[in-house]
PyMOL Python script that loads the backbone (N, CA, C, O; Angstrom):
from pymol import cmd

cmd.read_pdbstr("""\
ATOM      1  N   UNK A   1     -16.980 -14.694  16.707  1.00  0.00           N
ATOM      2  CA  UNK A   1     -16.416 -13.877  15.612  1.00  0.00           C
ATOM      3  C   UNK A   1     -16.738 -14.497  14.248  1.00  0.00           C
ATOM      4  O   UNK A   1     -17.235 -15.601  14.023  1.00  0.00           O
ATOM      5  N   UNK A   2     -16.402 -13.679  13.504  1.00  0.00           N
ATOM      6  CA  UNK A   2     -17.137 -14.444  11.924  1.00  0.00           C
ATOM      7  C   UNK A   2     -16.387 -13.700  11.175  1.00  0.00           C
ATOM      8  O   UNK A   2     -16.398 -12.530  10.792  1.00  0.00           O
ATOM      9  N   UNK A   3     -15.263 -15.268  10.949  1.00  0.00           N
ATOM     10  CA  UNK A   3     -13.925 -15.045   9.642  1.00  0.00           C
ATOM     11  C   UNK A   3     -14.635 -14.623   8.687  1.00  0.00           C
ATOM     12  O   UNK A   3     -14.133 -13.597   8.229  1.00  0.00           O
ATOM     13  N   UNK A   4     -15.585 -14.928   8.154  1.00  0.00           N
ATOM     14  CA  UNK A   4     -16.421 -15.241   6.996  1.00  0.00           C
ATOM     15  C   UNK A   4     -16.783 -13.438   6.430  1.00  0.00           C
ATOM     16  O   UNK A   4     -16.729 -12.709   5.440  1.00  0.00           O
ATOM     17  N   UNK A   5     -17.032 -13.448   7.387  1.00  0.00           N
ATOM     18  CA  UNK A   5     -17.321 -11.524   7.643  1.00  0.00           C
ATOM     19  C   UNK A   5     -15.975 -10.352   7.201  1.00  0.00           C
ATOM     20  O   UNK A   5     -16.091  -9.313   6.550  1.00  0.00           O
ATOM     21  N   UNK A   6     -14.678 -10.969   7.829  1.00  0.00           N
ATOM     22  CA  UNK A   6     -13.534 -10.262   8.017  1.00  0.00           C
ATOM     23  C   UNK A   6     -13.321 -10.859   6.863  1.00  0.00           C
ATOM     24  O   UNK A   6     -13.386  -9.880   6.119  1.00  0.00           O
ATOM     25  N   UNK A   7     -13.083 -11.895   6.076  1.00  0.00           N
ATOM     26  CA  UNK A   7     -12.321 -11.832   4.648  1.00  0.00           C
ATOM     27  C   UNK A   7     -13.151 -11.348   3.671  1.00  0.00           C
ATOM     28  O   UNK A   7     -12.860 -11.676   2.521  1.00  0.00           O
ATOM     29  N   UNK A   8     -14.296 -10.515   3.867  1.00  0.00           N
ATOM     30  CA  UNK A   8     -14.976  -9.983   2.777  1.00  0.00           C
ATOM     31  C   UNK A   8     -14.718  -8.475   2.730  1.00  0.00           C
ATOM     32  O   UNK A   8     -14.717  -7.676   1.794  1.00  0.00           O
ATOM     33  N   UNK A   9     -14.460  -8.322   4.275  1.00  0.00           N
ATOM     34  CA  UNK A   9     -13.893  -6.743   4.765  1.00  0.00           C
ATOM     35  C   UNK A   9     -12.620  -6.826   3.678  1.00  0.00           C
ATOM     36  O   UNK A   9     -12.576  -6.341   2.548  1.00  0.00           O
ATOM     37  N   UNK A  10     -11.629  -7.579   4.370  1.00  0.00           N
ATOM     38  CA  UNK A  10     -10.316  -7.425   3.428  1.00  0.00           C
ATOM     39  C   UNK A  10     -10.570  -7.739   2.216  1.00  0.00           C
ATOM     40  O   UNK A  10     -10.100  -6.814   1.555  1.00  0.00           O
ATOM     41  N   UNK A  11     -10.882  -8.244   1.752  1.00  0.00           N
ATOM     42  CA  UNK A  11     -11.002  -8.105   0.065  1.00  0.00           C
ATOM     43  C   UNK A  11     -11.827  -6.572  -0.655  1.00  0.00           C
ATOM     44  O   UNK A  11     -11.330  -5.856  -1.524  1.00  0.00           O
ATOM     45  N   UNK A  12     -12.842  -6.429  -0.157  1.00  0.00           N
ATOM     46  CA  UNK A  12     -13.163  -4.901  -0.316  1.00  0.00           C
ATOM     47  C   UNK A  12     -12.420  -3.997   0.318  1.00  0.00           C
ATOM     48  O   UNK A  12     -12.946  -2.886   0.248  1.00  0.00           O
ATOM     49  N   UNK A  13     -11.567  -4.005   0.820  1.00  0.00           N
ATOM     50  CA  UNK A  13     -10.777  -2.986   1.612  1.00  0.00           C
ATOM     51  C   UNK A  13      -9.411  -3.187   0.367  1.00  0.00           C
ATOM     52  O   UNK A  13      -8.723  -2.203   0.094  1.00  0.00           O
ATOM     53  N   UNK A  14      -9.228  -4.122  -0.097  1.00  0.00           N
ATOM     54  CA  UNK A  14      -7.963  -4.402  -1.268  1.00  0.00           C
ATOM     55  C   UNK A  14      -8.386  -3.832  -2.579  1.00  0.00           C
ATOM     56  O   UNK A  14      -7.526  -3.405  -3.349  1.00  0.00           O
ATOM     57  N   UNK A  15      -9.823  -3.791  -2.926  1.00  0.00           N
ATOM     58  CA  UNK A  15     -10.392  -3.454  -4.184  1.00  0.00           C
ATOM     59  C   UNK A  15     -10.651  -1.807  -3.829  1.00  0.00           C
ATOM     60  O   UNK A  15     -10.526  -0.890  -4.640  1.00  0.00           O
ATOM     61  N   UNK A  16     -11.010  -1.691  -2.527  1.00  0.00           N
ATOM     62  CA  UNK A  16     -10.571   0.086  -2.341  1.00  0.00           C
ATOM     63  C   UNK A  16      -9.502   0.751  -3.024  1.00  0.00           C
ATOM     64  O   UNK A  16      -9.410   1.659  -3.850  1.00  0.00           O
ATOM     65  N   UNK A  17      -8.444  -0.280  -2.176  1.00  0.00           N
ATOM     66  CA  UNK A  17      -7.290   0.805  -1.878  1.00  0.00           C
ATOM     67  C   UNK A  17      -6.596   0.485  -3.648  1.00  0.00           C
ATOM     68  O   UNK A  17      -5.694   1.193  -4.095  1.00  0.00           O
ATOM     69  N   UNK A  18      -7.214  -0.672  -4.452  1.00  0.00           N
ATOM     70  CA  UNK A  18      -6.769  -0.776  -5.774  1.00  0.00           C
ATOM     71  C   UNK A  18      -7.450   0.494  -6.442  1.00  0.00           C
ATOM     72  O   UNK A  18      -6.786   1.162  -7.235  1.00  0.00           O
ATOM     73  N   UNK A  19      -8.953   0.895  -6.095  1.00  0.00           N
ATOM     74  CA  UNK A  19      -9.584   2.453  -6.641  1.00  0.00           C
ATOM     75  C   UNK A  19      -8.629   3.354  -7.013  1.00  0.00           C
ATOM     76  O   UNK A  19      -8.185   3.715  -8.103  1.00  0.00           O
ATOM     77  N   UNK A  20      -8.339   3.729  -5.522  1.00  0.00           N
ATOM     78  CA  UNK A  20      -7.605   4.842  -4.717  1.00  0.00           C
ATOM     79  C   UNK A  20      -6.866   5.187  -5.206  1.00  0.00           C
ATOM     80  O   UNK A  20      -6.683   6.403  -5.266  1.00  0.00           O
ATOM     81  N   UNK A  21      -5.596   3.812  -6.155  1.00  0.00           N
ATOM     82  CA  UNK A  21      -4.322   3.997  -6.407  1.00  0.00           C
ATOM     83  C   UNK A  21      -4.666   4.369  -8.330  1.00  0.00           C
ATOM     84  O   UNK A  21      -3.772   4.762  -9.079  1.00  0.00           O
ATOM     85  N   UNK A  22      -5.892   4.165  -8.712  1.00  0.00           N
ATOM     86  CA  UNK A  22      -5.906   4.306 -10.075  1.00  0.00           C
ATOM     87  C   UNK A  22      -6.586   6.012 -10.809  1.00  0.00           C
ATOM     88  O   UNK A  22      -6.620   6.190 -12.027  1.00  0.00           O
TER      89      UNK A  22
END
""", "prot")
cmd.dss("prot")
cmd.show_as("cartoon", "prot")
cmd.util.cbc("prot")
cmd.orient("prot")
């Protein structure tokens, strides 16, 4: 598995849902 991978998911998945809400 590759953390490295998944905390880049969640951080673009946080800057999404920051879009979303503006």
């Amino acid at each position: 598995m590759e953390q490295k991978n998944s905390g880049k998911f969640t951080r673009s998945a946080f800057v999404n849902s920051y879009l979303a809400l503006t």
